[in-house]
N, C-alpha and C positions, 0 to 999 in steps of 0.2 A: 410618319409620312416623310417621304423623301423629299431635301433641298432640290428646289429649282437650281437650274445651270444658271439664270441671271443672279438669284441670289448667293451662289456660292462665288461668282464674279465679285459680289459686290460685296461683302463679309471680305473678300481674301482684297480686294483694295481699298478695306477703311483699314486692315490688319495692317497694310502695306503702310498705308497713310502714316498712320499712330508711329508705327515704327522709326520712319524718316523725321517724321516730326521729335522725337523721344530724340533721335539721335544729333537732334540741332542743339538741345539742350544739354546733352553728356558732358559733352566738354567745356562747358561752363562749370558747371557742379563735380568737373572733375570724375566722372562715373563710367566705366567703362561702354560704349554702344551697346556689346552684347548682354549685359544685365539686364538691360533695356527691350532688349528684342525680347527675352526669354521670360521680360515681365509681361509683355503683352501678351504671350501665348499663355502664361500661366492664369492671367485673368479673364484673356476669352473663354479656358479649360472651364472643363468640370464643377473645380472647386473654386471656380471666380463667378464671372457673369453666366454660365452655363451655356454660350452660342455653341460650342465646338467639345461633343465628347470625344476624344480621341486615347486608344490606349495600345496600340499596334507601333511595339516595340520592331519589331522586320521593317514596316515601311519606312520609319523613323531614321535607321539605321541605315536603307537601301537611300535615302532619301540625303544622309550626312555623308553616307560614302560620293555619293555624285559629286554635291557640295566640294567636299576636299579634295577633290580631282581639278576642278575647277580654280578650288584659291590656290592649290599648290602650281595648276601650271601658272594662274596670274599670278604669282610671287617669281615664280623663276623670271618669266618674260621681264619684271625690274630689278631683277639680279645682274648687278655690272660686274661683270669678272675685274674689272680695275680695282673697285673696293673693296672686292670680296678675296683678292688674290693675297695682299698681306697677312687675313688675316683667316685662309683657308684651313690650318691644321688649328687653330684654337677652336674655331666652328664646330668642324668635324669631333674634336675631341668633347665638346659640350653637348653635340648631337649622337654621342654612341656611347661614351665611359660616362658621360655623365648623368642623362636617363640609366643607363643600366644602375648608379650608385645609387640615386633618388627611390627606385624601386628597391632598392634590397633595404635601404634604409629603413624607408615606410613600412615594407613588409613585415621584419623583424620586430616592428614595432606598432602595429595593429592586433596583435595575438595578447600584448599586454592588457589591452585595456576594452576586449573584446572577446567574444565566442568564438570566433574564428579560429582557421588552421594558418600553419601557416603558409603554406599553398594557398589560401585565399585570400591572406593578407598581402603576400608578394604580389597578386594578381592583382589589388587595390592600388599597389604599389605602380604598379607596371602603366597601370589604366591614367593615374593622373602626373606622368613621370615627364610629359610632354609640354613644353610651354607655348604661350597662343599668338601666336605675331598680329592676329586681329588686334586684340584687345592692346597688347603694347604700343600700336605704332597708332592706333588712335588716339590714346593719352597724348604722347609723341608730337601729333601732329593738333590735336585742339588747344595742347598748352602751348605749344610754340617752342617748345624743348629741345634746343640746339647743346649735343653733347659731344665731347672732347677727343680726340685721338681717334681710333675706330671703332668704338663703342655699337654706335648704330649700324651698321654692316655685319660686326659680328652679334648681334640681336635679330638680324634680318637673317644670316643665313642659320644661325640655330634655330630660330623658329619655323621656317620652311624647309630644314633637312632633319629635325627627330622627328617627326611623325612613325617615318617609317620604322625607326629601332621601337618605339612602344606598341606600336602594331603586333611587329612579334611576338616582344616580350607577351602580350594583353593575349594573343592566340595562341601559341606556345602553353603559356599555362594552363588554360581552359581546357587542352588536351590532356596536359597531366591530371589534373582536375578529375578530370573524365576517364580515365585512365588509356587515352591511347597511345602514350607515351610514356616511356619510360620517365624519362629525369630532366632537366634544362642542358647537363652534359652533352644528353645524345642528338640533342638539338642545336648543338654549336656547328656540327656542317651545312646543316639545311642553311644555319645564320646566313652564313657565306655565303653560299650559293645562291640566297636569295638576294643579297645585296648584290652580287656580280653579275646575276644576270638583270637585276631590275636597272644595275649604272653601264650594263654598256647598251640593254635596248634603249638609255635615255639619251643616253649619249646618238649611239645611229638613228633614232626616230629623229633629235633634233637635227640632223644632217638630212635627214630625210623630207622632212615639213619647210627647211628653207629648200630645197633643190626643188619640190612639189611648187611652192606656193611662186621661185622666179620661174620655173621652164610653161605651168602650165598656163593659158590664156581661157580665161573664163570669161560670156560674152556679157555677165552682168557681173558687176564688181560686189551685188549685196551678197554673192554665193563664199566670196573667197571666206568670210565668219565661218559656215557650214563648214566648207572645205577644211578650214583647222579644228573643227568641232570634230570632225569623222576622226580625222586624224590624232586628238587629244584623246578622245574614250578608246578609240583602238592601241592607244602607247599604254592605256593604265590595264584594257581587257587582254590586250596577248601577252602584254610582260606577264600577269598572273596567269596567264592559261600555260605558261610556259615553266612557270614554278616561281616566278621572279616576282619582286615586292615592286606591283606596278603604284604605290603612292613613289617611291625613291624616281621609280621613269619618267614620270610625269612630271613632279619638279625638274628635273635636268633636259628632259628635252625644253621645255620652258626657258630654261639657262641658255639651252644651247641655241634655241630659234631668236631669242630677245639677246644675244650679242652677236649675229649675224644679221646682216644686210637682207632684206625681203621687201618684193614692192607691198603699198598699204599697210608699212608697220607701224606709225602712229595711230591709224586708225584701228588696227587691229587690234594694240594692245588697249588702249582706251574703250573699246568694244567690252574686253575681257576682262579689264579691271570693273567696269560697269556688271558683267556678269557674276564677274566673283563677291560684289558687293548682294547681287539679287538674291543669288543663294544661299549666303550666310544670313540672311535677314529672311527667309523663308527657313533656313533649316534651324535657327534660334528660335524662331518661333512653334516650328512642330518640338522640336524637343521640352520647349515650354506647356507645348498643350500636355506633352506626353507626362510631365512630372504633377504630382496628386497634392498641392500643399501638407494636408492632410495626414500624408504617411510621410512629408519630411518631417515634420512636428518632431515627433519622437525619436530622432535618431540625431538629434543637431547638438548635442551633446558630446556623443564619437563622432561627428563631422569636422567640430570644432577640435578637438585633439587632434584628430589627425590634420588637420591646415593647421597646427602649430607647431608639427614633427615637421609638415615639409617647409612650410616658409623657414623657422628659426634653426632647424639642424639638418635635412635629407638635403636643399637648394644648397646654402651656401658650403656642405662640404662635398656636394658633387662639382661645384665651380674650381670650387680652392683647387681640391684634388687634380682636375680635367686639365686645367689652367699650370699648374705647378710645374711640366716641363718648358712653359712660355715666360720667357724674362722679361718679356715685352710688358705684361700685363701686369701693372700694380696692385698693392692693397687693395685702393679705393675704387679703380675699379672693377675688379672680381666682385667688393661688397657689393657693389651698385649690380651687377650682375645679377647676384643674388638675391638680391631685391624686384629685379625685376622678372622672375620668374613666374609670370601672371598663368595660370592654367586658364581653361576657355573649353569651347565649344568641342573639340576634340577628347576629351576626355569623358564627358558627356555623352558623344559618339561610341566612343570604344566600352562605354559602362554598361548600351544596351549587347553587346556580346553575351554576357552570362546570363541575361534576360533568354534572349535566343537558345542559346544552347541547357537553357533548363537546371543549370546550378542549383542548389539547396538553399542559398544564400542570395540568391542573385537580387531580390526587389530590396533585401539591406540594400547590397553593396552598390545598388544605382541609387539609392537616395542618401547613403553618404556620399557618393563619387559629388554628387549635385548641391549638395549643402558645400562639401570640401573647397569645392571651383565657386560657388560664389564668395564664400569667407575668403577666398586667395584674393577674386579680382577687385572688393568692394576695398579689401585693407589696401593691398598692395595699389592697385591700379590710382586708387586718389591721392598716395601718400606719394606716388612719385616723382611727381618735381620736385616736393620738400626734401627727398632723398638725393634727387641730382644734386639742392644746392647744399647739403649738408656733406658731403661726401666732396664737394669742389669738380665736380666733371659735367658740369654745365658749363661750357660757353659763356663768355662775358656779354652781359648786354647789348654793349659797341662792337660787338663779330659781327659779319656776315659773311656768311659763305654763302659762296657764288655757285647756284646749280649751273648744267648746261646751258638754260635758255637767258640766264642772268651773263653770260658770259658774251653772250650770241649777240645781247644787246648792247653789251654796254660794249662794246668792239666794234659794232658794226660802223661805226663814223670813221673809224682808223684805217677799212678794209680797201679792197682795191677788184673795184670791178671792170672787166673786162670783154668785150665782142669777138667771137670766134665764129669760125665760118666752116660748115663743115665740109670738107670735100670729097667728092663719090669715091673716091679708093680709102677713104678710110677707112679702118680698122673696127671703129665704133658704128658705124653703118649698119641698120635692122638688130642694133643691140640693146638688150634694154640699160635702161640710164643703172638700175639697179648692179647689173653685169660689168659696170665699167671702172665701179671700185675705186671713184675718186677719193682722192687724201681728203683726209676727215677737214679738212679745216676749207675747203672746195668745196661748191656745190652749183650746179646749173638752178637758175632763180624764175630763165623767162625763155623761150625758145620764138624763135618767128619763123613762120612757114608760113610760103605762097603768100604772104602779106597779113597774117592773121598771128596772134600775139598768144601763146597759150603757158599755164606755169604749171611746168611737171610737176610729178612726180614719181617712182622710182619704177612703176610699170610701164610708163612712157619710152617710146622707141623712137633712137635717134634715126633721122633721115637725111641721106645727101642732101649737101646746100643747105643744110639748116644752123640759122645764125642763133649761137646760145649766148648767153649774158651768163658769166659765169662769176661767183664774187668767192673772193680769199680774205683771209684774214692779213695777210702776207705776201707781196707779188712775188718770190720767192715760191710759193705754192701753187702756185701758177705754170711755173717751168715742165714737172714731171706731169700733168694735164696735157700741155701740148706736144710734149715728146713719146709720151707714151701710146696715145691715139693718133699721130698725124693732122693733128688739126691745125691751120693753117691761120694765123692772126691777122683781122683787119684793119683791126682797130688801135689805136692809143690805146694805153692802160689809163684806165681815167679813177681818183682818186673817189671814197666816198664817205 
């Protein structure tokens, strides 16, 4: 008998429940979220309390691909070119030489101590070559784990820019696999050409989503979420229909709209951070229903070998290697680097591939890939602060670093607010406040029109005669504000 639609509501918000609740506790006990998520699916499964048979590998996979679309454009959107710009070619070098190293390593070294070819062991290789920014920066952030130099930047951009090199790598061989491909050789142009066209459609979609989201006027503000929704699945659907690796587009247009000015961008991103959390806790959990305890039993023996090829030898000499034309980067932390190579949900993702495409091997190779990633995230993930402070790249207790909103605050009593008055030849007149591109350290706080007191934001359109309260950190910052728009001062600078 078929699930009532109340009851399949109400099963999929106690699943929800459990999950959030599971994830209050993680970071106490030190235990990654997603273990967590992936425990709840596995005991709702089958081989747990028996609510939910689920064994459909495609949905799973149709269901994790959405999923990564989503955390990867929420990643980019809190990707600051400020942080990420020193330390843009080590990134890059740990999200392309270094997965490609991980996988050869692993590969060459799965045919040891298994039946495997070695095409199928490179494919092992390829599948868990990926590291998981979920799983890292929730450690990160429930231990309170303030780390040194640019550590966390360059953890944030290797984690949200490999995906797409082991995507390849993961489909590439399947084809060889398969035989519709000759070699990985004949596949070094496609590489290119997949990455060139997936980084400039992410590049122009995110020139395109900010110009879409200031020019158009939408007459309800809950549409503008949709409006970047359409717009996010069509960066990931045409970059691929196009030949282009639409996971690389979708990050960078993400990049490119989250350091660009657009009105409703705190809300927007805050929208999509909240999404990209829903989906990763729906799709841990299908992949949880999807895995059989049962049939990992017997293979957690080569699971465990191979999470101790890649933690102790594929991770830290894909780092060492990646990292060796960067003088910047020390010993201690490349080790730590190495150390935090947490695998995740993603790999798990790319293991149902050979499911799909009908492999020889393939329910092995997903119930090692799945024993593999938790051995990684259960050692690695709890050991990691003891690793920060054993390695000395933690932060001293007495640091604080000041985020933007800590800066915002502890300033504002020094700042210098001011009343301007707008006048009908202005320049800024029917523009939006977004379009006006005031100095970052500027901002319009309170507008008064016709007697009425309202507080923008960056959709908001200035109007002749309209007195703005505008505050600087700096009266200095104040100057290129009023020479630049013509607006006309009524007021004293008044201190605040």
């Amino acid at each position: 008998m078929g699930m009532h639609v109340e009851h399949m509501l109400l099963l999929g918000a106690l699943l929800l429940f459990a999950s959030i609740l599971a994830s209050k506790t993680s970071g106490r006990l030190g235990v990654p979220t997603l273990i967590l998520f992936i425990a709840v699916g596995m005991i709702a499964g089958s081989d747990g309390l028996g609510f939910i048979y689920f064994d459909d590998a495609r949905f799973a996979q149709t269901l994790g691909i959405i999923a990564l679309v989503f955390i990867l454009f929420s990643g980019g959107l809190d990707t600051k070119r400020e942080s990420v710009r020193p330390i843009l070619g080590q990134g890059l070098a740990l999200a392309t030489v270094g997965v490609l190293i991980t996988a050869v390593i692993v590969g060459f070294a799965v045919p040891m101590f298994t039946d495997l070819t070695l095409m199928e062991g490179l494919l092992i290789g390829a599948i868990v070559s990926s590291t998981d920014a979920a799983a890292v920066f929730t450690i990160l952030r429930s231990r309170n784990l303030r780390l040194k130099a640019h550590l966390r930047p360059l953890l944030d951009l290797e984690s949200g820019s490999n995906d797409p090199m082991a995507f390849f790598l993961t489909v590439s061989l399947i084809g060889i696999i398969k035989g519709e491909h000759d070699s990985l050789w004949s596949l070094i142009p496609s590489f290119f050409i997949q990455m060139s066209i997936g980084a400039a459609a992410g590049w122009a979609m995110g020139r395109l989503m900010t110009f879409t989201l200031n020019r158009i006027k939408l007459q309800f503000d809950g549409l503008y979420p949709v409006l970047l929704l359409a717009l996010m699945m069509f960066t990931f659907a045409a970059t691929d229909t196009l030949g282009g690796n639409g996971f690389l587009a979708v990050y960078l247009a993400g990049v490119g709209l989250g350091n660009a000015d657009f009105i409703h961008k705190k809300s927007l991103i805050r929208f999509y951070d909240g999404q990209a959390w829903l989906v990763q806790i729906i799709m841990f959990i299908t992949l949880g229903l999807l895995v059989f305890p049962k049939q990992v039993v017997p293979v957690m023996g080569t699971g465990l070998l191979i999470s101790v090829v890649l933690i102790v030898l594929a991770r830290p000499v894909a780092v060492f290697v990646s990292l060796s034309p960067f003088r910047s980067a020390t010993w201690r932390q490349k080790t730590f680097l190495s150390w935090v190579g947490l695998r995740g949900a993603v790999p798990i993702v790319f293991a149902t591939y050979p499911l799909i495409a009908g492999l020889a091997h393939a329910q092995f190779i997903f119930n090692v890939v799945f024993f593999a990633v938790l051995t990684s995230v259960l050692l690695q993930g709890s050991t990691l602060p003891l690793a920060a402070r054993l390695l000395r790249v933690e932060r001293p207790k007495g640091f604080r670093q000041e985020s933007a909103l800590d800066i915002e605050l502890s300033k504002q009593l020094t700042g210098t607010l001011m009343s301007l008055t707008v006048p009908p030849n202005s320049l800024a007149v029917e523009q939006l406040i977004v379009d006006l591109h005031f100095p970052k350290d500027a901002q319009i706080i309170l507008i008064e029109r016709s007697g009425q007191f309202t507080s923008p934001d960056g959709s908001t359109e200035i109007e002749a005669n309209d007195r703005l309260m505008v505050m600087a950190k700096r009266p200095e910052k104040l100057v290129p504000v009023i020479e630049r728009f013509g607006l006309e001062r009524s007021d004293a600078v008044l201190p605040c």
